[in-house]
Structure formats: structure tokens, C-alpha cells
C-alpha positions in Angstrom: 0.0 0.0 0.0 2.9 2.3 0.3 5.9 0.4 -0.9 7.9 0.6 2.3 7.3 -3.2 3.1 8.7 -6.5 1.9 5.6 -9.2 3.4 6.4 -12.8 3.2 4.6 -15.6 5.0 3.6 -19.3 5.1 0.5 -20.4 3.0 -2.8 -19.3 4.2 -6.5 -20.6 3.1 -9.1 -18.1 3.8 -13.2 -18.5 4.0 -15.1 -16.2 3.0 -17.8 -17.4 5.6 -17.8 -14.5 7.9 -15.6 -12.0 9.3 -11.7 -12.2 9.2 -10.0 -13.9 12.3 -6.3 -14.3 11.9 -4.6 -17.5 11.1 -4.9 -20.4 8.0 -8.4 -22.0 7.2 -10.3 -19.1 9.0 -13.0 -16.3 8.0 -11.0 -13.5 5.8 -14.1 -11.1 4.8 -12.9 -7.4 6.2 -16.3 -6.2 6.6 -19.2 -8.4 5.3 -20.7 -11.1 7.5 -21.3 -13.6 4.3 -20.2 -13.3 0.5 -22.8 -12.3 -2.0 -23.5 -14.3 -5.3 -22.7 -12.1 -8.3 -20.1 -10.3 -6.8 -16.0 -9.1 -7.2 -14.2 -9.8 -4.2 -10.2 -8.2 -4.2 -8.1 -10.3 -1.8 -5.0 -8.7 -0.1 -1.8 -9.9 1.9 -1.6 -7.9 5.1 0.7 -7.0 7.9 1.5 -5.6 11.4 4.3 -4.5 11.7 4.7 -4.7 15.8 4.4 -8.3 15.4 5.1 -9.4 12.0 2.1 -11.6 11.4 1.1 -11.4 7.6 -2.1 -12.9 6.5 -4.6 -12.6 3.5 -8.2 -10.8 4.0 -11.4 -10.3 0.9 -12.6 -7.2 0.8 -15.1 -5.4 -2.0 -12.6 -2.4 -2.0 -10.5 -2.6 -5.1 -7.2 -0.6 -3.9 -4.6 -1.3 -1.8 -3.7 2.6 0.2 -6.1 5.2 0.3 -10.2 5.7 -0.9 -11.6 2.5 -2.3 -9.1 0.3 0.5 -9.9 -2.8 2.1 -10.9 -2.2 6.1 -8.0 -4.1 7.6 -8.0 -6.0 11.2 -6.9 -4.0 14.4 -3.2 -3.0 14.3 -2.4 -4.5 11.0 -1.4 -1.4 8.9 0.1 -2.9 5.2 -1.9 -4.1 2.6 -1.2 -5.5 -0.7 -3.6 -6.9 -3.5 -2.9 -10.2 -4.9 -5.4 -10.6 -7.7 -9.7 -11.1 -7.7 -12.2 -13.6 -7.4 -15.8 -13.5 -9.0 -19.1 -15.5 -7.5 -21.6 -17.3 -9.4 -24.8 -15.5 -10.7 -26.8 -17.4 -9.0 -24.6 -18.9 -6.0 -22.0 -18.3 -3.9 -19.2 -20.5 -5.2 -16.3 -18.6 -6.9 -16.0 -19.3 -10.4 -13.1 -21.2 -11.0 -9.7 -20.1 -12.4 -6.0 -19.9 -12.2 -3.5 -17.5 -11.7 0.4 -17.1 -12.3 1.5 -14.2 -11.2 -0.5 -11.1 -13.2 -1.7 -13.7 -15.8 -4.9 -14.9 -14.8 -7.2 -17.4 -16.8 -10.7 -18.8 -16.0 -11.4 -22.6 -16.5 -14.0 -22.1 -18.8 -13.8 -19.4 -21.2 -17.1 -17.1 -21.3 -19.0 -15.6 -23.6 -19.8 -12.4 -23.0 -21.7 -11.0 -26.2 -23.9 -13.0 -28.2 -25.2 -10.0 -30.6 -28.6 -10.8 -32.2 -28.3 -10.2 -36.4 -28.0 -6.8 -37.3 -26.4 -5.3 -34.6 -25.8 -2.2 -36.2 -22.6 0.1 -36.9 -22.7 3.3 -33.9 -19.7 1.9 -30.7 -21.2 -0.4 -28.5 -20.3 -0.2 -24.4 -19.4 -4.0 -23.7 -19.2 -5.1 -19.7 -16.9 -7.9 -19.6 -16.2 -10.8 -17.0 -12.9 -9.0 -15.7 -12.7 -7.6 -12.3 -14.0 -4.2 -11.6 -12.8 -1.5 -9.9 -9.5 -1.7 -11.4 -8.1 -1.6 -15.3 -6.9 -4.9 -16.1 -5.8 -5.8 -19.7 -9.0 -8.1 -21.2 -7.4 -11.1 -22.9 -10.6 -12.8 -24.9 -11.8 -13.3 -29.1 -13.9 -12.1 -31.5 -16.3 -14.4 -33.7 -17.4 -12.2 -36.7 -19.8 -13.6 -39.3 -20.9 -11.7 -42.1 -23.2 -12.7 -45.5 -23.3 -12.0 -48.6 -24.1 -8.4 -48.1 -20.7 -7.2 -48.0 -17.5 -7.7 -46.3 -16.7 -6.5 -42.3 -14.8 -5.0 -40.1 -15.3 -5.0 -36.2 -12.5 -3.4 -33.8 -12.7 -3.5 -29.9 -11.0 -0.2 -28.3 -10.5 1.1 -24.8 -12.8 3.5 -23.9 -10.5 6.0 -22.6 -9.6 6.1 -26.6 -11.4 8.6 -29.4 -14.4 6.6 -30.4 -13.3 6.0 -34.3 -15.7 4.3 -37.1 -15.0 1.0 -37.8 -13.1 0.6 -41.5 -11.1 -2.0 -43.9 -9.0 0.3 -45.0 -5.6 1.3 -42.6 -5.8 0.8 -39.5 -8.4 1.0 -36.7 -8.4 2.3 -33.5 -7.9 -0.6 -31.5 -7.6 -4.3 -31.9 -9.5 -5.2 -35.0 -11.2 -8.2 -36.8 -11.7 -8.3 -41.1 -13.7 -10.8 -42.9 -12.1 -10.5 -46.5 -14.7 -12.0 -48.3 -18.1 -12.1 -47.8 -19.8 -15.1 -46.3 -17.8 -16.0 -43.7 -16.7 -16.3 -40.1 -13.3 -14.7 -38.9 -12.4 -15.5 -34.8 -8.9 -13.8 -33.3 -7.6 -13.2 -30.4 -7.9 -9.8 -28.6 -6.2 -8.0 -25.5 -8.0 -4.6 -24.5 -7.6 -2.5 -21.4 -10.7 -2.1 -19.5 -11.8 0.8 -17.6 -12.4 0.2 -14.0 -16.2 -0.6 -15.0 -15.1 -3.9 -16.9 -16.1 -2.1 -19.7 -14.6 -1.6 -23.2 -16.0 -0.6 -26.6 -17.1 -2.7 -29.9 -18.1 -1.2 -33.3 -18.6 -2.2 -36.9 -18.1 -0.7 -40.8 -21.2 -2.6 -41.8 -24.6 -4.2 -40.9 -27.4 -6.4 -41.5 -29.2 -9.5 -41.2 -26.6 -11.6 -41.5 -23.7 -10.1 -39.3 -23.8 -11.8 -35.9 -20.6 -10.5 -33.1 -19.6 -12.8 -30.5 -17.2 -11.7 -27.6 -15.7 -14.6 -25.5 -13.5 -13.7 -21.8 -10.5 -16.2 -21.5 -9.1 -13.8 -19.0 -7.1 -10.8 -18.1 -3.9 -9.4 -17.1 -3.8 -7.6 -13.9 -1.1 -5.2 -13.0 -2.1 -5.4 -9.2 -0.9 -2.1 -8.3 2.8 -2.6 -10.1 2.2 0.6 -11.8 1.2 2.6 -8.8 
């Protein structure tokens, strides 16, 4: 929280069954009495310093130091955040993924945006399943198909960018996706940041009946305060 401190510890599980009591295999929430379904949780290392004792605690704040900080235990006074966890839409269970370091990667890959046909050409706000309060880099593809109406182009942009039509010609604004014929389907990777909304932006050169958009989440890249 304000890079003075080098925290190293044993392994710890956590719960997220109540509120935090120090030690392994106990209840780490910092302020919430159960977890919610549906919800980003941001889980920190944590210190105090009199004593040394490090531990990990969830919290729904999203920043390590300062407004939006987790509320940490009596006399410990360093934080750090280690990554995100998501629950289920309906349940409590954490959705299942892995992380190496920044890299994370969820077990199943989601899709995020099924677009009906037509979807039309004006920027599209997409909400993504990437944690929020925080800008994380969105690692996920983009299934274009188009008909025989004419050939497409669909780019994905951060949304702190210039909101720029679409085109097949040069290059567009972000990370982009070109059927060269018509009549087909065209999938590619794609890495966007995200604002802190889980948010970035879609648009198209060209639509109609036959031009479907589908946006799957593999996972992100999070900086965890690295840059701060």
C-alpha cells in the first residue's frame, strides 16, 4: 500500500464465511458477514508491523492505500492486492480459475456478447467478465460472421480512446477483426484494457441481417498495483 514493506509468510486458506480472524483455514471477509452471489471480491496480503504476522483478507474495496481500501483488522497497517475472485450469478461458489502471477485465466472461457443479427454500426459499451474497480488488460476473441451483403470489419477499443468508425481500410483504433470475403466467419484473439467498469468498446463498418458479433472472456492481465 505504500511500498515501504517487503511481506512474506507461510501459505494461508481463507473462508469467505464471515468476518476475518487471523490464522490459516479461517474467515477472511474485512467487513461483510457472508459473501454475496454475483459479486467481485479483491483479496490482499496484510501485515502488522509490531508483530510481524502477515495474513490474506477479501474485501469489495479494489485498492490497496487510500479511498476504495480494504478495512484491515486491528493494528495491521500494510496491505497489498494479490489478484480477484468473482461468484456465481446465482450462488455463492467462486468461479473457478488460475492465476500465475499477473496472468490470470478462468477454466471455462465465457462468452460475453452474443449480438442478435443486425447489430448495427454506432460503438457499443461491452461489460466484460474482468474484475472491476481496477483496469486490467482483457485477454478474450472475437467471432465475426458476415453474409453476402458485404465484407466486415469490427474493432474493440479502450474506452479511454477517441471513439473511431470502424473501416477496412488502414488501420483502426484498437484491436481489429476483417472478414475479407463475404460469407464467412473470422475468430482472433484480442487483449483490450478495461476501464475500472469492466467495460470496453465494440463497433462495426457494416450491418445487417446476416452479421452476428460474439465476444468470449478467456481472462485478463492484472497489473495489481505494479504501476502505482
Amino acid at each position: 500500500s505504500d511500498n515501504t514493506t517487503f511481506m512474506t509468510g507461510a501459505a494461508i486458506t481463507g473462508s469467505t464465511g464471515g468476518i476475518w480472524v487471523v490464522g490459516t483455514a479461517q474467515n477472511k471477509m474485512d467487513t461483510s458477514t457472508a459473501v454475496a452471489a454475483n459479486t467481485w471480491y479483491h483479496v490482499y496480503q496484510i501485515e502488522r508491523t509490531d508483530t510481524g504476522v502477515v495474513d490474506i483478507l477479501f474485501s469489495l474495496q479494489p485498492i490497496a492505500g487510500g479511498t476504495g481500501s480494504p478495512t484491515l483488522p486491528t493494528n495491521y497497517d500494510k496491505s497489498r492486492r494479490l489478484g480477484s475472485f468473482k461468484t456465481a450469478t446465482a450462488t455463492t461458489n467462486i468461479l473457478a480459475f488460475t492465476q500465475r502471477g499477473d496472468y490470470v485465466r478462468w477454466t471455462a472461457a465465457l462468452r460475453d456478447v452474443a449480438a442478435s443479427a443486425n447489430p448495427g454500426t454506432a460503438a457499443v459499451t461491452v461489460t466484460l467478465t474482468v474484475p472491476t474497480g481496477v483496469n486490467v488488460t482483457w485477454m478474450g476473441a472475437g467471432h465475426l460472421t458476415t453474409g453476402v451483403g458485404g465484407n466486415t470489419a469490427m474493432y474493440v477499443s479502450d474506452l479511454a480512446a477517441t471513439d473511431e468508425a470502424a473501416t477496412r481500410a488502414g488501420v483502426a483504433p484498437g484491436a481489429q477483426i476483417v472478414t475479407t470475403t463475404t460469407s464467412t466467419v473470422v475468430a482472433a484473439p484480442l487483449e483490450i484494457q478495461t476501464n475500472t467498469s469492466a467495460q470496453i468498446r465494440s463497433r462495426l463498418n457494416f450491418s445487417d441481417a446476416d452479421v452476428v458479433v460474439n465476444l468470449y472472456t478467456y481472462g485478463w492481465r492484472d497489473r495489481r498495483g505494479q504501476d502505482n
